[in-house]
PyMOL Python script that loads the backbone (N, CA, C, O; Angstrom):
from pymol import cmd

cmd.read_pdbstr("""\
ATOM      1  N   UNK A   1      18.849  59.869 -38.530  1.00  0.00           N
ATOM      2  CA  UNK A   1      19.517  60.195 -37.295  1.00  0.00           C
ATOM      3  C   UNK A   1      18.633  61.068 -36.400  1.00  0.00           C
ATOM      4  O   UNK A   1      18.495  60.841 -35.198  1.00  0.00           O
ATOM      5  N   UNK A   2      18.072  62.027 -37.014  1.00  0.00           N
ATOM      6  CA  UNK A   2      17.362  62.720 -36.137  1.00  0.00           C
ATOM      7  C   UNK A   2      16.093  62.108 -35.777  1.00  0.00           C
ATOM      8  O   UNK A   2      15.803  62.278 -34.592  1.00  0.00           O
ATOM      9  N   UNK A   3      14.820  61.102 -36.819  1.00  0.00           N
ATOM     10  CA  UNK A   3      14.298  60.187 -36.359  1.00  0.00           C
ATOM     11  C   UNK A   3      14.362  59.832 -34.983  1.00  0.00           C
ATOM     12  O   UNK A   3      13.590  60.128 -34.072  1.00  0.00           O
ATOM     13  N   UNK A   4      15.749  58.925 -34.968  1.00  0.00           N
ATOM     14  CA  UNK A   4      16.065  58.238 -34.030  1.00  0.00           C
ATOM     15  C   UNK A   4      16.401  59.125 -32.806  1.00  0.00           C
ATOM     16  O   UNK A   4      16.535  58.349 -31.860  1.00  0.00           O
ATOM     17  N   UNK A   5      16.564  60.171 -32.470  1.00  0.00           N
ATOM     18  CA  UNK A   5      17.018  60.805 -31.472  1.00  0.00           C
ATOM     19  C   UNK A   5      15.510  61.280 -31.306  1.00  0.00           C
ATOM     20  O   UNK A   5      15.131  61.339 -30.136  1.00  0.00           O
ATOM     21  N   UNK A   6      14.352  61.716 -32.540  1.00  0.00           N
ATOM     22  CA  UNK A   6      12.971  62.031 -31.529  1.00  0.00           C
ATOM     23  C   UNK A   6      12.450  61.018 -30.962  1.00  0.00           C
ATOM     24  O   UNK A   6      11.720  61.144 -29.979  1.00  0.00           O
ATOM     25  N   UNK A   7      12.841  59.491 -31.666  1.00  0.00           N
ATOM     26  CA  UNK A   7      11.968  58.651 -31.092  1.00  0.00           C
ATOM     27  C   UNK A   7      12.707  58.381 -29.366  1.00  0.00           C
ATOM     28  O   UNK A   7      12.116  58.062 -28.335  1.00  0.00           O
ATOM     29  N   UNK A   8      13.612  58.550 -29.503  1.00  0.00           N
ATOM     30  CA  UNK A   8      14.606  58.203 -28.168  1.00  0.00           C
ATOM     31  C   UNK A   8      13.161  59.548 -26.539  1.00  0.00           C
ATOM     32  O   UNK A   8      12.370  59.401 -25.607  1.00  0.00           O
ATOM     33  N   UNK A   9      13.829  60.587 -27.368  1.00  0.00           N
ATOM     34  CA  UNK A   9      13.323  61.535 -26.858  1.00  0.00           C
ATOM     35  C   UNK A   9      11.889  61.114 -26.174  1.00  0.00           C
ATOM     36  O   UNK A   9      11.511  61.356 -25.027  1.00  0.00           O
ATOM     37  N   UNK A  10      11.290  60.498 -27.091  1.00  0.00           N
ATOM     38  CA  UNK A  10       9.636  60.265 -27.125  1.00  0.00           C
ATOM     39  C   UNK A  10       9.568  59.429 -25.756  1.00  0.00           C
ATOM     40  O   UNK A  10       9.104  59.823 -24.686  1.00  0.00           O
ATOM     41  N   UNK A  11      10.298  57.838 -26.122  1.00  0.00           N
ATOM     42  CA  UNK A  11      10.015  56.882 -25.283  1.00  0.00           C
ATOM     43  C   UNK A  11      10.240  57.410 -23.999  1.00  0.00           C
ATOM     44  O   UNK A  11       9.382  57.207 -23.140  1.00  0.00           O
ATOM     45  N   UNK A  12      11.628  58.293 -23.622  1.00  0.00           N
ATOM     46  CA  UNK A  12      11.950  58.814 -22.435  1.00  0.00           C
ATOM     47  C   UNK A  12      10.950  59.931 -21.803  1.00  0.00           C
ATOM     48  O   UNK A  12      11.075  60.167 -20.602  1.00  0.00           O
ATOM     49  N   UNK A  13      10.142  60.502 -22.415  1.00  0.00           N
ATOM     50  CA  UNK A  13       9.087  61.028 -22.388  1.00  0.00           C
ATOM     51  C   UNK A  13       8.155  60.213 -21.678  1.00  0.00           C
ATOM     52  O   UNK A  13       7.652  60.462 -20.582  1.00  0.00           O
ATOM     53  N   UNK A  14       7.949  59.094 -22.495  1.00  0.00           N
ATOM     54  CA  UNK A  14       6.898  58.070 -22.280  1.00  0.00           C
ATOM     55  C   UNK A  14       6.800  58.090 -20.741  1.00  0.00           C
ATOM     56  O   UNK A  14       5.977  58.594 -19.978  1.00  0.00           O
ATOM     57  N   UNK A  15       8.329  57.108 -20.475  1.00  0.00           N
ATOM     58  CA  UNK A  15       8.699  56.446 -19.194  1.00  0.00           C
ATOM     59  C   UNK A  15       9.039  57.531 -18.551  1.00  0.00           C
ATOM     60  O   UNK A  15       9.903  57.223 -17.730  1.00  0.00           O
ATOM     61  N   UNK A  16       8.879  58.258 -18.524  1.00  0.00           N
ATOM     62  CA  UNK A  16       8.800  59.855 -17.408  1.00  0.00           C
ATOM     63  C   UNK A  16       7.238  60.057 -16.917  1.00  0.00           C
ATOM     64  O   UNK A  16       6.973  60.453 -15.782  1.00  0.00           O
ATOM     65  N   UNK A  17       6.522  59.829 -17.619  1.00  0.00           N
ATOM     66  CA  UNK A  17       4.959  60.057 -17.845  1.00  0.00           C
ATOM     67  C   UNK A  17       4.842  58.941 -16.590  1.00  0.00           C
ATOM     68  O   UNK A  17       4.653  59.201 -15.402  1.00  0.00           O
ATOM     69  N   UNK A  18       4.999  57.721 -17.167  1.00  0.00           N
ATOM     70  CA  UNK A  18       4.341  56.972 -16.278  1.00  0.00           C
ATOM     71  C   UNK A  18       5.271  56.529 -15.031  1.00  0.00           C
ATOM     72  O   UNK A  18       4.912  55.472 -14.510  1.00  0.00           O
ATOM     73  N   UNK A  19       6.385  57.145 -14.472  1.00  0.00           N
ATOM     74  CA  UNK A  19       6.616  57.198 -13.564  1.00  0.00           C
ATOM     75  C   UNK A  19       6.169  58.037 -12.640  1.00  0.00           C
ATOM     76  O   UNK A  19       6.127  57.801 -11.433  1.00  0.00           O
ATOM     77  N   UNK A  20       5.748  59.265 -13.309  1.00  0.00           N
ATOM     78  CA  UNK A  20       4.818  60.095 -12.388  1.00  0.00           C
ATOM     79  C   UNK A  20       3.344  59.929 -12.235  1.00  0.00           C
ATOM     80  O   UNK A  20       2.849  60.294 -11.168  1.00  0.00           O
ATOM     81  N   UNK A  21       2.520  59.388 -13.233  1.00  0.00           N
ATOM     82  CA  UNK A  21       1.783  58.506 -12.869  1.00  0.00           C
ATOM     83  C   UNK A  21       1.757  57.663 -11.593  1.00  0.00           C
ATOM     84  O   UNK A  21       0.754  57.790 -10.890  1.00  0.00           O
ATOM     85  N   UNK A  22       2.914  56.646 -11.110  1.00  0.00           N
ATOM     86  CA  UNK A  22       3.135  56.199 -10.321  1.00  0.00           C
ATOM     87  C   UNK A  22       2.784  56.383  -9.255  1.00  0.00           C
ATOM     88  O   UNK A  22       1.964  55.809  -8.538  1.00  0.00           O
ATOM     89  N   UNK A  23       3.860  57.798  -9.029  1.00  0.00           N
ATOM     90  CA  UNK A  23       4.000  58.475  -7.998  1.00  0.00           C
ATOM     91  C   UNK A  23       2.809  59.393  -7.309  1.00  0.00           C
ATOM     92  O   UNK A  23       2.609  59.803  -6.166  1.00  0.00           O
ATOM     93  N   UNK A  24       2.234  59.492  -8.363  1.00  0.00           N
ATOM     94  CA  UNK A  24       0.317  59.996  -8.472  1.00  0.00           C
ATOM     95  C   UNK A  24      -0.079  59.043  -7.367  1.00  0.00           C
ATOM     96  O   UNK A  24      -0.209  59.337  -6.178  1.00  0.00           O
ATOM     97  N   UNK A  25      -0.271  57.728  -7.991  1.00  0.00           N
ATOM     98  CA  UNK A  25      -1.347  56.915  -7.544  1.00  0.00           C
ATOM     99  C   UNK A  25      -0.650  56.443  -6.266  1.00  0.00           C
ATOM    100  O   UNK A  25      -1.351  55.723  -5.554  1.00  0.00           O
ATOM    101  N   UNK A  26       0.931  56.776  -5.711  1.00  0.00           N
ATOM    102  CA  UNK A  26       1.330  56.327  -4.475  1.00  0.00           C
ATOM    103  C   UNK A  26       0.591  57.517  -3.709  1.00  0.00           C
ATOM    104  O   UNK A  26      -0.178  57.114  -2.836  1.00  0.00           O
ATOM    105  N   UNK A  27       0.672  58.975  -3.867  1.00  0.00           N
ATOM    106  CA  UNK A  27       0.471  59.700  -3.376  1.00  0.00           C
ATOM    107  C   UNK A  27      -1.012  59.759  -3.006  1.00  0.00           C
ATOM    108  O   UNK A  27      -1.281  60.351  -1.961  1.00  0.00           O
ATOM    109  N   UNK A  28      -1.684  59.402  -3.485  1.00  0.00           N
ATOM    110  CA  UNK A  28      -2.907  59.199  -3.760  1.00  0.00           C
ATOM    111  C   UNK A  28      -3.522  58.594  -2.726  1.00  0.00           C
ATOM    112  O   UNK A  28      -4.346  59.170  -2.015  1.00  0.00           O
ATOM    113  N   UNK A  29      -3.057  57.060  -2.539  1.00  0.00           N
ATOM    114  CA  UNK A  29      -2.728  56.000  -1.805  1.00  0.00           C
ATOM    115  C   UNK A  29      -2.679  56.378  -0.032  1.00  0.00           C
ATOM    116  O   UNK A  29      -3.266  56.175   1.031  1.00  0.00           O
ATOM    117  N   UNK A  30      -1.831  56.881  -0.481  1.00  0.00           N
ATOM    118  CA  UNK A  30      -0.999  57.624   0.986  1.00  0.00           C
ATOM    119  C   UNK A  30      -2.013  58.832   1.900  1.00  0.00           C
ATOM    120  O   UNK A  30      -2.469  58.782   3.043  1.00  0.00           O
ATOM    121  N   UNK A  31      -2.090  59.681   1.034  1.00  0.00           N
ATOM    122  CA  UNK A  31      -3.100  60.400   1.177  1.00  0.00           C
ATOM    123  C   UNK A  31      -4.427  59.858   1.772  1.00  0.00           C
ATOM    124  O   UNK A  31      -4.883  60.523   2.702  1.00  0.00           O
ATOM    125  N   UNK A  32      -5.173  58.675   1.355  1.00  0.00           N
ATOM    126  CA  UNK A  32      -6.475  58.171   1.746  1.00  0.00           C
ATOM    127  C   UNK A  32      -5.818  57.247   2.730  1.00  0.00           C
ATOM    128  O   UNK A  32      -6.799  57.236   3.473  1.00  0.00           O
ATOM    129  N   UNK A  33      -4.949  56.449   3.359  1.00  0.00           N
ATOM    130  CA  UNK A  33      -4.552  56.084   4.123  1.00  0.00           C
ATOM    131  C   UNK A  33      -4.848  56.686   5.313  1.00  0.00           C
ATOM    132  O   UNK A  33      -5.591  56.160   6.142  1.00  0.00           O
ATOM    133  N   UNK A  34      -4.063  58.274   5.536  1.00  0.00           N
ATOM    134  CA  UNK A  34      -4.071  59.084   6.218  1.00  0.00           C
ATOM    135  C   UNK A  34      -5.552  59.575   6.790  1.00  0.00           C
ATOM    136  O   UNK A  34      -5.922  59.687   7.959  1.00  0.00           O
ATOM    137  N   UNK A  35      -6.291  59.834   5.514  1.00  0.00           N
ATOM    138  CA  UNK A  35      -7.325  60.542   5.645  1.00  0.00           C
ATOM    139  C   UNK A  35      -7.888  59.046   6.647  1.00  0.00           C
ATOM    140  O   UNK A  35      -8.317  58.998   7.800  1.00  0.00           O
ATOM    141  N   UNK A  36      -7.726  58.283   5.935  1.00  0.00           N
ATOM    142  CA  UNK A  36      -8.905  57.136   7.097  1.00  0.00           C
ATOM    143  C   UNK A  36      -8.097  57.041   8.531  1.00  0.00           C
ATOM    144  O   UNK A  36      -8.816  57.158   9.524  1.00  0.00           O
ATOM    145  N   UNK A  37      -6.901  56.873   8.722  1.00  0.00           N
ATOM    146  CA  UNK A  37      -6.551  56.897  10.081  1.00  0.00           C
ATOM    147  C   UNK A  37      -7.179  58.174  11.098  1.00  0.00           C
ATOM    148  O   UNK A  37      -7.687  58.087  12.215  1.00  0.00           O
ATOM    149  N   UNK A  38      -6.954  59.239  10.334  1.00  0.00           N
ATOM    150  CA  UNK A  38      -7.331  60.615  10.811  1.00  0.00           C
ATOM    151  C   UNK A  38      -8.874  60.617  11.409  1.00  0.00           C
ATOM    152  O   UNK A  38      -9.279  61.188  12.422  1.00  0.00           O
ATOM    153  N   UNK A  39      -9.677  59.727  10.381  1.00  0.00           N
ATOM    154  CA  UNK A  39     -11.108  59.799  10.922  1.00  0.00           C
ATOM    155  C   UNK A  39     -11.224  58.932  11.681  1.00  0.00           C
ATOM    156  O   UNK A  39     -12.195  58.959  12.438  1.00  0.00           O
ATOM    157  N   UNK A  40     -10.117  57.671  11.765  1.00  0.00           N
ATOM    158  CA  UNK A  40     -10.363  56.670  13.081  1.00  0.00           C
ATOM    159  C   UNK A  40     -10.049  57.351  14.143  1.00  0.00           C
ATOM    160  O   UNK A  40     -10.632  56.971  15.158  1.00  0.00           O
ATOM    161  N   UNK A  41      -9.076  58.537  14.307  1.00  0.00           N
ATOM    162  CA  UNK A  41      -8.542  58.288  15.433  1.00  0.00           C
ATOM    163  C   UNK A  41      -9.838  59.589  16.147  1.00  0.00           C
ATOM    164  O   UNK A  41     -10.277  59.661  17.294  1.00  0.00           O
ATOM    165  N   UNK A  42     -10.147  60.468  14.925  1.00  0.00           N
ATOM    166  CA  UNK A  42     -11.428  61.677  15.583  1.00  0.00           C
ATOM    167  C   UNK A  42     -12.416  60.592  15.987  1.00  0.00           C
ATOM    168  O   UNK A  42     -13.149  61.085  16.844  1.00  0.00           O
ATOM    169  N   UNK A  43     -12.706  59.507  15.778  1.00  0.00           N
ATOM    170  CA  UNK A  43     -14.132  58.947  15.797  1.00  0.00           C
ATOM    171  C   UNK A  43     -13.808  57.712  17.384  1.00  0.00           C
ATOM    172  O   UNK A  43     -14.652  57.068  18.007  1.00  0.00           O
ATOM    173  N   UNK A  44     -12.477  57.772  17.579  1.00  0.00           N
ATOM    174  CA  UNK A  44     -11.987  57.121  18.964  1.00  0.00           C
ATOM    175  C   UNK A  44     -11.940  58.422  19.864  1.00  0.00           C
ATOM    176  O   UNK A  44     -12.294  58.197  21.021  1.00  0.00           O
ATOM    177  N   UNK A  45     -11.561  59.815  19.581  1.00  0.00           N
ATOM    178  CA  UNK A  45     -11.438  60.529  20.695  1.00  0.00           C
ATOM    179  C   UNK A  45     -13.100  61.068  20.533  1.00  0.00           C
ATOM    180  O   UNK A  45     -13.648  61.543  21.527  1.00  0.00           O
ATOM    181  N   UNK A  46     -13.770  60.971  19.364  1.00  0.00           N
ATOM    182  CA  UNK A  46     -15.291  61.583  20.096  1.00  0.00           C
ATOM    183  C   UNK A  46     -15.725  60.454  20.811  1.00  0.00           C
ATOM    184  O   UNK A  46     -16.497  60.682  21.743  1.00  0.00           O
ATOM    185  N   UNK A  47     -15.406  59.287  20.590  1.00  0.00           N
ATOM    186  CA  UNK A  47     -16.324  58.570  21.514  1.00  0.00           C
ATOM    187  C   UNK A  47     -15.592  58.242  23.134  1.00  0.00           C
ATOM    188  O   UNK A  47     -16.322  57.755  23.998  1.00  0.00           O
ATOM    189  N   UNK A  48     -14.238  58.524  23.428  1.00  0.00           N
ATOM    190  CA  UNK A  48     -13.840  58.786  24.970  1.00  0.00           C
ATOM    191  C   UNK A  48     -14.422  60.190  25.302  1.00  0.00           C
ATOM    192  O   UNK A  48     -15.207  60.076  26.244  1.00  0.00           O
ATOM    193  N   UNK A  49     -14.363  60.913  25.056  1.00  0.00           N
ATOM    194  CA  UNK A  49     -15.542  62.269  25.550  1.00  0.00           C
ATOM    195  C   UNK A  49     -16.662  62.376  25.509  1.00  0.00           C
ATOM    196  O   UNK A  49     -17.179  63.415  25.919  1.00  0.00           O
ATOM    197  N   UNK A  50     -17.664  61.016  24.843  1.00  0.00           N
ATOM    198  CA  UNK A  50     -18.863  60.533  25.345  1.00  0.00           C
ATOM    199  C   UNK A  50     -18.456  60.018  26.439  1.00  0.00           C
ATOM    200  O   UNK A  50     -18.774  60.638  27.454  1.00  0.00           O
ATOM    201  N   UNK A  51     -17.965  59.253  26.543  1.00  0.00           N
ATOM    202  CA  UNK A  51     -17.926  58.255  27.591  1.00  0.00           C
ATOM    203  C   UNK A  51     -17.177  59.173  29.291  1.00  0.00           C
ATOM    204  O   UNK A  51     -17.315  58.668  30.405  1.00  0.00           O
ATOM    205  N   UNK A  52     -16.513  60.394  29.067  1.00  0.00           N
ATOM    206  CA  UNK A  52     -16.330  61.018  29.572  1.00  0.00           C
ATOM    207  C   UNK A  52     -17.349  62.226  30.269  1.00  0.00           C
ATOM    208  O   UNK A  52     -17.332  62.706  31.402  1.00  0.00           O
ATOM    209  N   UNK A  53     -18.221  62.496  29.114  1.00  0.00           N
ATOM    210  CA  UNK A  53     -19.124  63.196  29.266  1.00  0.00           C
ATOM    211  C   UNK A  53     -20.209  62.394  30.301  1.00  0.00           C
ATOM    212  O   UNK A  53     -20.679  62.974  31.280  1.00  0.00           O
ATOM    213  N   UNK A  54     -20.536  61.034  29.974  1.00  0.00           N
ATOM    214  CA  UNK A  54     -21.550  60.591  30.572  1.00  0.00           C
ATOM    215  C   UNK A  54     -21.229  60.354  31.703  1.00  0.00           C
ATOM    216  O   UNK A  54     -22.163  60.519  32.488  1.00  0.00           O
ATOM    217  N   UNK A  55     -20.192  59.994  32.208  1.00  0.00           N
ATOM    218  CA  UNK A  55     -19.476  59.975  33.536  1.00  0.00           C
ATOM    219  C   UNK A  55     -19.730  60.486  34.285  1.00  0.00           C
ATOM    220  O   UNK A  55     -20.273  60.145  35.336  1.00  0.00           O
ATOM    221  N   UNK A  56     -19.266  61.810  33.786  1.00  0.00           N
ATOM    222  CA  UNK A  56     -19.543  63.570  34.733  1.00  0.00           C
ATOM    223  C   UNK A  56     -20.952  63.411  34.772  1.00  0.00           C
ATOM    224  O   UNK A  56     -20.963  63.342  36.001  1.00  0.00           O
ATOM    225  N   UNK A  57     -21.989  63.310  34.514  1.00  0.00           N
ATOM    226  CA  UNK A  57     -23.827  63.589  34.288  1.00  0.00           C
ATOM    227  C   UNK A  57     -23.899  62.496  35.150  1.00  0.00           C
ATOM    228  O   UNK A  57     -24.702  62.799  36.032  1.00  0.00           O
ATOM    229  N   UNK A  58     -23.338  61.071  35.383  1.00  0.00           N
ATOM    230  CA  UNK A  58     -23.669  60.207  36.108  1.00  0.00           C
ATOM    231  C   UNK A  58     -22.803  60.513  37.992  1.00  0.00           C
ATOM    232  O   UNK A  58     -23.024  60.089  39.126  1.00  0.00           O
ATOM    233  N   UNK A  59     -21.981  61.303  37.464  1.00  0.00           N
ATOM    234  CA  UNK A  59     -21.533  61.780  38.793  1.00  0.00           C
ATOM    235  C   UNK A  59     -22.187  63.332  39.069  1.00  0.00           C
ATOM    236  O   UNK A  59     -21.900  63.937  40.101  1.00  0.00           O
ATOM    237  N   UNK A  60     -22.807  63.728  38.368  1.00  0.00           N
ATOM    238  CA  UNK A  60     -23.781  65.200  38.972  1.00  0.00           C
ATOM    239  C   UNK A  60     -24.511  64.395  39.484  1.00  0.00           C
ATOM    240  O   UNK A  60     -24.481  64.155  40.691  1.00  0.00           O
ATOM    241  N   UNK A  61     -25.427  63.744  38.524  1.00  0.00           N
ATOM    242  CA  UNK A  61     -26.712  63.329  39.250  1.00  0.00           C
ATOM    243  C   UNK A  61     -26.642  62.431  40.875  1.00  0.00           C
ATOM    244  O   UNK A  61     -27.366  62.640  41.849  1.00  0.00           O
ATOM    245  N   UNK A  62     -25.471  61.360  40.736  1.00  0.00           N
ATOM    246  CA  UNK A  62     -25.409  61.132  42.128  1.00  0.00           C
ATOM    247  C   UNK A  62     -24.864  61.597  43.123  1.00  0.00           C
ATOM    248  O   UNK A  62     -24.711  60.869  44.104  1.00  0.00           O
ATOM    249  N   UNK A  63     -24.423  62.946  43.138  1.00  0.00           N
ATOM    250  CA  UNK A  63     -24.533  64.330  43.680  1.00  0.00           C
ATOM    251  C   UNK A  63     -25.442  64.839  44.248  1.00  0.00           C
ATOM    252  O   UNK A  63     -25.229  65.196  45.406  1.00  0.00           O
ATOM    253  N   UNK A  64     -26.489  65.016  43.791  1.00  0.00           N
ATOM    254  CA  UNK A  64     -27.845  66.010  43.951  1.00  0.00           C
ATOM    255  C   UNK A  64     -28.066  65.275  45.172  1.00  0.00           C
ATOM    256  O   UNK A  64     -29.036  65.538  45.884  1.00  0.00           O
TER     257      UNK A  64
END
""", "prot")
cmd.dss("prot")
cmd.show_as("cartoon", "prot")
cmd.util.cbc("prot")
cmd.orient("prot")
């Protein structure tokens, strides 16, 4: 009887384990998702403030 109640114990153990596992590798997931949107969207606003920047230098110079 008691056997059977550690092994119970165990498996529920088990399937606890690898549900957080799971939830690891969603988080995980999610996380690098983010991280790559985050660097798309820095690597779209540095390049409109080139393109902003060069603007202004092309409007000094035909200034002078």
């Amino acid at each position: 009887m008691e056997i059977d109640r550690l092994q119970s114990e165990l498996k529920y153990d088990q399937l606890k384990i690898q549900q957080l596992e799971r939830e690891l590798a969603d988080v995980k997931l999610k996380q690098s998702r983010i991280d790559t949107t985050s660097v798309d969207s820095l690597r779209e606003l540095l390049e409109l403030k080139e393109r902003e920047l060069s603007a202004l230098k092309e409007k000094f110079d035909f200034t002078k």
